[in-house]
C-alpha positions as CSV (number, residue, x, y, z in Angstrom):
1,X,255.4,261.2,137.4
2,X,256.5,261.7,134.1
3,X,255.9,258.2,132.8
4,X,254.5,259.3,129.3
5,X,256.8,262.0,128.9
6,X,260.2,259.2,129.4
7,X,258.4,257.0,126.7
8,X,257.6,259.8,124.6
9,X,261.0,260.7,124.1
10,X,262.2,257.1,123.6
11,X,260.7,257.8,120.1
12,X,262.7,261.2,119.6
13,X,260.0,263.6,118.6
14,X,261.2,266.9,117.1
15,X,259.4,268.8,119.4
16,X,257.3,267.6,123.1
17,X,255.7,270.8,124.8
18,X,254.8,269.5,128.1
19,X,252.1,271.7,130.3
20,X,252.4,271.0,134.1
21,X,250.4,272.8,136.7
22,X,251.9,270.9,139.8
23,X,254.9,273.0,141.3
24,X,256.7,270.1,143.0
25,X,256.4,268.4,139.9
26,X,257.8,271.1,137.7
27,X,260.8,271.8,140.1
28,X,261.5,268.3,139.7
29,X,261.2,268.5,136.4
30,X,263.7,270.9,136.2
31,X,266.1,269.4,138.4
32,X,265.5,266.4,135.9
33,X,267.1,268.1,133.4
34,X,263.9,268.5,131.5
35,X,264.4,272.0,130.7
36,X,267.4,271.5,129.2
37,X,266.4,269.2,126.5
38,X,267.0,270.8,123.1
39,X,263.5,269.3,121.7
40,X,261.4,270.1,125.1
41,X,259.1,272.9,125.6
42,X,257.8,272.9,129.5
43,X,254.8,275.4,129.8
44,X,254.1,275.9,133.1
45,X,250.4,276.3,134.5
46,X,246.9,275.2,134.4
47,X,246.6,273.9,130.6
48,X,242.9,275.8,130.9
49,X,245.3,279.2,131.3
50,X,247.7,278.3,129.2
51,X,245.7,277.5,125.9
52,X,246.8,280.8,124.1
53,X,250.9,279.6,124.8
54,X,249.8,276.2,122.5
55,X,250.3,275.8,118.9
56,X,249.3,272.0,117.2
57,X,250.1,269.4,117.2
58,X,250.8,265.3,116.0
59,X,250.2,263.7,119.3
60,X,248.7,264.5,122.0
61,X,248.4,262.7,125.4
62,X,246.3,264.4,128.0
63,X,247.2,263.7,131.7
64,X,243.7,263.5,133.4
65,X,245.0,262.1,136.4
66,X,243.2,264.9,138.9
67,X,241.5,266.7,136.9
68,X,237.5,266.3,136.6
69,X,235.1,264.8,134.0
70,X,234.4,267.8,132.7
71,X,237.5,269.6,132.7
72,X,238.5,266.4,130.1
73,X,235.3,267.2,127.8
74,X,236.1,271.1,128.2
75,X,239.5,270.2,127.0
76,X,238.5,268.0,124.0
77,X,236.2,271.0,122.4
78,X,239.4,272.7,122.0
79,X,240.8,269.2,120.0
80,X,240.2,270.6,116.7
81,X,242.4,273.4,116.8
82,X,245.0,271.6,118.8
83,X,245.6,268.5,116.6
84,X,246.9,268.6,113.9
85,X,245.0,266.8,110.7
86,X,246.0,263.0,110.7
87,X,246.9,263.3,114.7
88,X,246.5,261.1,116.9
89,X,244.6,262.3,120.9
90,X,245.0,259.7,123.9
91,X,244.4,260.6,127.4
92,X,245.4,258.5,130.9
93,X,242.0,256.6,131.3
94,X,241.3,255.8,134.4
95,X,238.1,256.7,134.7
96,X,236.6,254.5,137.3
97,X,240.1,252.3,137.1
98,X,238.9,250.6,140.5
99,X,235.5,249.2,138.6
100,X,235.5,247.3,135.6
101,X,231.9,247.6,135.1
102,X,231.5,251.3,135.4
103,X,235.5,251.7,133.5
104,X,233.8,250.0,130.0
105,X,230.6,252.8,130.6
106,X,232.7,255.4,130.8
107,X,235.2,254.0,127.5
108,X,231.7,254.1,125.4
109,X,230.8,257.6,126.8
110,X,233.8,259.1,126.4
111,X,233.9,257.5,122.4
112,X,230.3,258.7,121.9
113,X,231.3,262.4,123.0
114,X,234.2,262.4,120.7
115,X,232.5,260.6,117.9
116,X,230.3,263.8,118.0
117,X,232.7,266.0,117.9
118,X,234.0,264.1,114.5
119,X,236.5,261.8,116.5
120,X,237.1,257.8,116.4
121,X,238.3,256.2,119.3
122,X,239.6,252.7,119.9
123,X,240.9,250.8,123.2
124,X,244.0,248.7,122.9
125,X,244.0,246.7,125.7
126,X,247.0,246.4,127.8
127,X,247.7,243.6,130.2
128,X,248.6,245.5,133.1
129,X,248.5,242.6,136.2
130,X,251.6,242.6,137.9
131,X,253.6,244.9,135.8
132,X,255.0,246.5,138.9
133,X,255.8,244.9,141.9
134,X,253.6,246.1,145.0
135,X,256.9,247.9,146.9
136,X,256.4,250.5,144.0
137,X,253.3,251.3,145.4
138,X,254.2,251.5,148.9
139,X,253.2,254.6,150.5
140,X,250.6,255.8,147.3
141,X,247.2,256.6,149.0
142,X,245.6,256.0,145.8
143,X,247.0,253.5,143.2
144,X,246.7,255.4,139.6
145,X,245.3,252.1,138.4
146,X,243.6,248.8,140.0
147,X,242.3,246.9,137.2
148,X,243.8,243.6,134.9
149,X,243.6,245.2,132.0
150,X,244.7,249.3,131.1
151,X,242.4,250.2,127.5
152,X,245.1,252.8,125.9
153,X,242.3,255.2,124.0
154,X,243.5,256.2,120.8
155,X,241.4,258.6,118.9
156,X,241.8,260.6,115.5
157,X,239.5,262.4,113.3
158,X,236.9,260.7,111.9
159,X,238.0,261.9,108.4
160,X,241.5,261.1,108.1
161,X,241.4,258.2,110.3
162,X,244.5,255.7,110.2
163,X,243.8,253.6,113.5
164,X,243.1,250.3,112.2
């Protein structure tokens, strides 16, 4: 829990508004010290009821760990007004991260949906075997991630695209 956000700030961005819906996770948050980071905004809820709290913005990296299918493509209608032009979207894709043969359908549906809503989307691949030792697992029901390789999606509008 709060992976992206740690290497998110490794970069120092002015400004990171973090939305997070999971109480035990926003305590600890808090206790963190997350809320006392001058260049940290914490919003705290559902990011479907707290839409109206959001401005736009350069980056953004949407946690869909939980969440379903369609709450993701509910989320990216509201893209355009949320990124700002020349931004860069990415989202935790593990969409069917236990199945490489079902993972790469989902990468081209997922790029096809956003391509017609005026987005391009590319997968860096990320070698991802054995990056953590197994005792970091121990006691996870569900591993986040099972596959060799992690595609990182990074998607922009089609029209001021910079992803080479």
């Amino acid at each position: 829990m709060g992976l992206v956000d740690e290497a998110i700030q490794r970069y120092g961005p002015e400004e990171h508004t973090i939305v997070e819906a999971h109480p035990e996770v926003y305590e600890r948050m808090l206790k963190l010290g997350w809320g006392d980071k001058k260049n940290v905004r914490i919003v705290f809820g559902r990011w479907q009821d707290v839409m109206p709290q959001l401005g736009s913005y350069d980056g953004i990296f949407f946690d869909t760990y939980g969440e379903y299918y369609e709450d993701m493509r509910e989320f990216h209608q509201h893209l355009p007004k949320l990124l700002k032009p020349g931004g860069i979207y990415s989202y935790f894709n593990g969409l069917c991260g236990d199945n490489a043969f079902f993972h790469a359908v989902y990468c081209q549906l997922v790029a096809l949906e956003l391509a017609n809503l005026g987005y391009s989307t590319q997968f860096i691949p990320l070698p991802v075997k054995d990056c953590l030792a197994e005792e970091v697992w121990k006691g996870v029901k569900r591993k986040y991630w099972q596959l060799d390789t992690y595609y990182l999606p990074a998607c922009q509008s089609e029209s001021e695209s910079t992803i080479k």
